[in-house]
C-alpha positions in Angstrom: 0.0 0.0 0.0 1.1 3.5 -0.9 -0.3 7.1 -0.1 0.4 10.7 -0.6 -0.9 13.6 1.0 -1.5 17.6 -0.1 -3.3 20.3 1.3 -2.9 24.1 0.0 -4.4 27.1 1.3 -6.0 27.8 -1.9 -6.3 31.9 -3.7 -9.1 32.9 -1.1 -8.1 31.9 2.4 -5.8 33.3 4.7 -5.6 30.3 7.0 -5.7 26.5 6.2 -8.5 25.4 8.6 -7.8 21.7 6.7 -6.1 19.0 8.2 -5.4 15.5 7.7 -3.3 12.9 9.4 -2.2 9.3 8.7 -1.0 6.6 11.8 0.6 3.2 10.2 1.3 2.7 14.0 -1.3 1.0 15.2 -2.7 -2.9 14.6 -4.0 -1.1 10.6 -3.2 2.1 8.6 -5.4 5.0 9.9 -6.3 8.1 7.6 -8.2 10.7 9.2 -8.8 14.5 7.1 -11.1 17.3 8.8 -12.2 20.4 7.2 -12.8 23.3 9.9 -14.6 25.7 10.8 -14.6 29.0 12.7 -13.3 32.3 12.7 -10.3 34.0 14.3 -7.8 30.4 13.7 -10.9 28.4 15.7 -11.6 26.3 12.6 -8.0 25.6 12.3 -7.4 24.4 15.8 -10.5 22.5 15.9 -9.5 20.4 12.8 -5.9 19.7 13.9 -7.0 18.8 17.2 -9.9 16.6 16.3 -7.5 14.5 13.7 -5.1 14.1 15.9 -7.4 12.7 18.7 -8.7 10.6 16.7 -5.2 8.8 15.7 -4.2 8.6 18.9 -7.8 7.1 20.3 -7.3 4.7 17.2 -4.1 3.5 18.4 -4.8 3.1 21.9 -8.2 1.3 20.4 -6.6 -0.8 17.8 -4.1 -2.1 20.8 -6.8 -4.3 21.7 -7.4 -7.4 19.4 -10.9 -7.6 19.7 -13.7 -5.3 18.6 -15.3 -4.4 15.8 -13.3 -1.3 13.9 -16.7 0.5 13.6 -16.9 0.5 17.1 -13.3 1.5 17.4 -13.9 4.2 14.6 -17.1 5.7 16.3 -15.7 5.6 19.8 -13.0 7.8 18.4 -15.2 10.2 16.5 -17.3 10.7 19.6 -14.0 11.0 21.7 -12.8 13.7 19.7 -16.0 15.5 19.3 -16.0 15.2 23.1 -12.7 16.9 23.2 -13.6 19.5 20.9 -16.4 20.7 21.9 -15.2 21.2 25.4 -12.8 23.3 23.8 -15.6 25.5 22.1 -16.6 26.2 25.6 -13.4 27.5 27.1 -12.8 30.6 24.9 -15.4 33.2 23.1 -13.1 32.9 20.3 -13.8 29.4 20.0 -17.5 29.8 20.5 -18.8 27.6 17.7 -15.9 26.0 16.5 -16.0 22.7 14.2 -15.3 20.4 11.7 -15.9 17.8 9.5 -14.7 14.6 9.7 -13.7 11.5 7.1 -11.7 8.3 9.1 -10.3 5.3 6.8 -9.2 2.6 8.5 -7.7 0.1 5.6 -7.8 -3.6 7.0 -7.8 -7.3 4.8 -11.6 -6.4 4.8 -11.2 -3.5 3.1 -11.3 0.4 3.6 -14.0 1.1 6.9 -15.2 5.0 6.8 -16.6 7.1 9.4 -18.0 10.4 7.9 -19.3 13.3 9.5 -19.9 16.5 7.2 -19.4 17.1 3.9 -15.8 16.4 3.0 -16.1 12.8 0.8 -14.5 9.8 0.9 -14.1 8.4 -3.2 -12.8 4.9 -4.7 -11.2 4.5 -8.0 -11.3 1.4 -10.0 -12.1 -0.7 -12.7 -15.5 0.8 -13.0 -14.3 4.5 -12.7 -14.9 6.9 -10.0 -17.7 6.6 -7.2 -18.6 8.6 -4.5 -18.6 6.7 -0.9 -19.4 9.2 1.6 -22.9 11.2 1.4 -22.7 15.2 2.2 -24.7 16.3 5.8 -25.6 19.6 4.2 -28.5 21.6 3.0 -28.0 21.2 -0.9 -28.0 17.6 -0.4 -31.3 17.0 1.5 -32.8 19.8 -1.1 -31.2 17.8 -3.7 -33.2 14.8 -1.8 -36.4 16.6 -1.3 -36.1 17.7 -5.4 -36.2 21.3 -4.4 -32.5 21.3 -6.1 -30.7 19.6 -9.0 -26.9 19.1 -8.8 -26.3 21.7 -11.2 -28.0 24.4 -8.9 -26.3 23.6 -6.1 -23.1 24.0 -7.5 -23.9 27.5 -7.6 -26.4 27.6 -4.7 -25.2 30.2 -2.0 -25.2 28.3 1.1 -23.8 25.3 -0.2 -22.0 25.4 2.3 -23.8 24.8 4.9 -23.5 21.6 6.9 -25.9 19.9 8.6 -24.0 17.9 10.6 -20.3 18.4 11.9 -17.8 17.4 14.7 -17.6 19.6 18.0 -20.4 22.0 17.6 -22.8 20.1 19.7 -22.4 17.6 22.8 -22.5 14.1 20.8 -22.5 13.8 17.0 -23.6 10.6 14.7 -21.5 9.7 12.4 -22.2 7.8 9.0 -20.3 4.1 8.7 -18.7 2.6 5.0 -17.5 -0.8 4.5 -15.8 -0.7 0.9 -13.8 -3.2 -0.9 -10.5 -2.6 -1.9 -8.6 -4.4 -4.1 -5.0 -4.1 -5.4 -4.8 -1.3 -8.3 -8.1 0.6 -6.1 -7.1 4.2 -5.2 -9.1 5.7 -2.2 -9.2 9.5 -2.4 -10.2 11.9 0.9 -10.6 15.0 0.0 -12.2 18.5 1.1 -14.7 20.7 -0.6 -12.2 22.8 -1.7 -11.4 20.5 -4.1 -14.8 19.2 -5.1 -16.4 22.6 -5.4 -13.3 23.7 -8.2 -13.0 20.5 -9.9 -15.7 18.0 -11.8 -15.8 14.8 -11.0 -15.2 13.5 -14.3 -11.8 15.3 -14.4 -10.8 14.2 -11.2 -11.3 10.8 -12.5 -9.0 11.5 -15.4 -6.2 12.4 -13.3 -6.3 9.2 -11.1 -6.7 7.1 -14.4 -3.4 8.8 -16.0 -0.2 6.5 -15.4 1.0 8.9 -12.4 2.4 8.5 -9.3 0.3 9.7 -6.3 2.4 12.9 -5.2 1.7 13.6 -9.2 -1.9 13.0 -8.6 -2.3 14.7 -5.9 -0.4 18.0 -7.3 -2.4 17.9 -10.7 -5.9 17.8 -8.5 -5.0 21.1 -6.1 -3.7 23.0 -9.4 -6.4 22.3 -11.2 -8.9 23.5 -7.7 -6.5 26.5 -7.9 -7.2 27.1 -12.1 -10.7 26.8 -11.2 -10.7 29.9 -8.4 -9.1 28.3 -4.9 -12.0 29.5 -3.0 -11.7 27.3 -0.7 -8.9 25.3 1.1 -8.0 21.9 -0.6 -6.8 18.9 0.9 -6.2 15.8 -0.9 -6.0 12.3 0.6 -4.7 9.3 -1.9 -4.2 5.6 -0.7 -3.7 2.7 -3.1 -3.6 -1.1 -2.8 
């Protein structure tokens, strides 16, 4: 198994409130990339903290033998949310604060998710690209309702708005994936900042070119970039 990692501050920002971090420490490889929110650096600290909770509640988890890795996975979510929203209460300027949240765990069984927001968890194989994860925001249940298409909400102005995020309330639910994935798959994490900028079709290009990851990885933030950068954009590849 191989994996790169990338995130860029984008044209709009002037602080990276992404963050994503990667254990090969513990019992199985552990992936974790959050996309936060809040003003004055509170997004920013809330992502960084909440990823590295996680990893280290993963390997202290994963220590164990037994257990089921969902379990493991949403024990960890909930500790970190835990952490940060006890954080949110300690400072005004923290007031708020969040993040989303996307958790691979790659085992023989294949790639287990835990999802919380709308950052997405992809798969790329034989049959092209597909999208794992499923957004907790308001274009999406519109979109489910038919009060949106996906065309207007690519332009919709509070796309985004989540429904659903780590820290910003006492417990949080997050969504489980069991994928398979087989030698050749690539497994890309990646913010909004990416998929607002960059269709999904030519994201699937890139990770079909004959490319190493880091080249991957580069050619999908410069192209977020070419396409404005209004956003942050962090980019999580693992192949088999």
């Amino acid at each position: 198994m191989e994996h790169f990692e990338l995130s860029d501050i984008g044209k709009m920002r002037e602080q990276n409130q992404d963050y994503c971090a990667v254990s090969e420490n513990g019992r199985y490889p552990v992936f974790v990339l959050c996309d936060g929110m809040g003003g004055h650096r509170a997004g920013e600290i809330a992502s960084a903290e909440a990823a590295a909770d996680i990893v280290k509640t993963m390997e202290e988890l994963m220590a164990e033998d037994d257990g089921n890795l969902f379990v493991k996975i949403n024990s960890a979510m909930n500790h970190a949310n835990n952490h940060v929203y006890a954080m949110s209460l300690t400072k005004p300027l923290y007031s708020g604060m969040g993040t989303t949240c996307d958790v691979c765990v790659i085992s023989p069984e294949g790639v287990h998710i835990g999802h919380v927001g709308d950052s997405r968890v992809y798969i790329f194989n034989g049959h092209g690209l597909y999208q794992v994860t499923k957004d907790h925001s308001l274009v999406e249940e519109m979109i489910d309702q038919g009060r949106l298409t996906r065309d207007e909400a690519l332009t919709y102005e509070q796309r985004n708005y989540i429904t659903r995020a780590l820290g910003t309330q006492e417990t949080v639910l997050a969504d489980t994936y069991l994928m398979s994935f087989k030698p050749g798959d690539i497994i890309l994490m990646c913010s909004d900042g990416l998929t607002n900028m960059v269709a999904e079709i030519d994201i699937a290009y890139i990770l079909s070119e004959n490319t190493s990851l880091e080249e991957k990885a580069k050619r999908l933030v410069e192209l977020a970039n070419a396409g404005g950068g209004q956003d942050n954009i962090t980019v999580v590849l693992i192949k088999r």
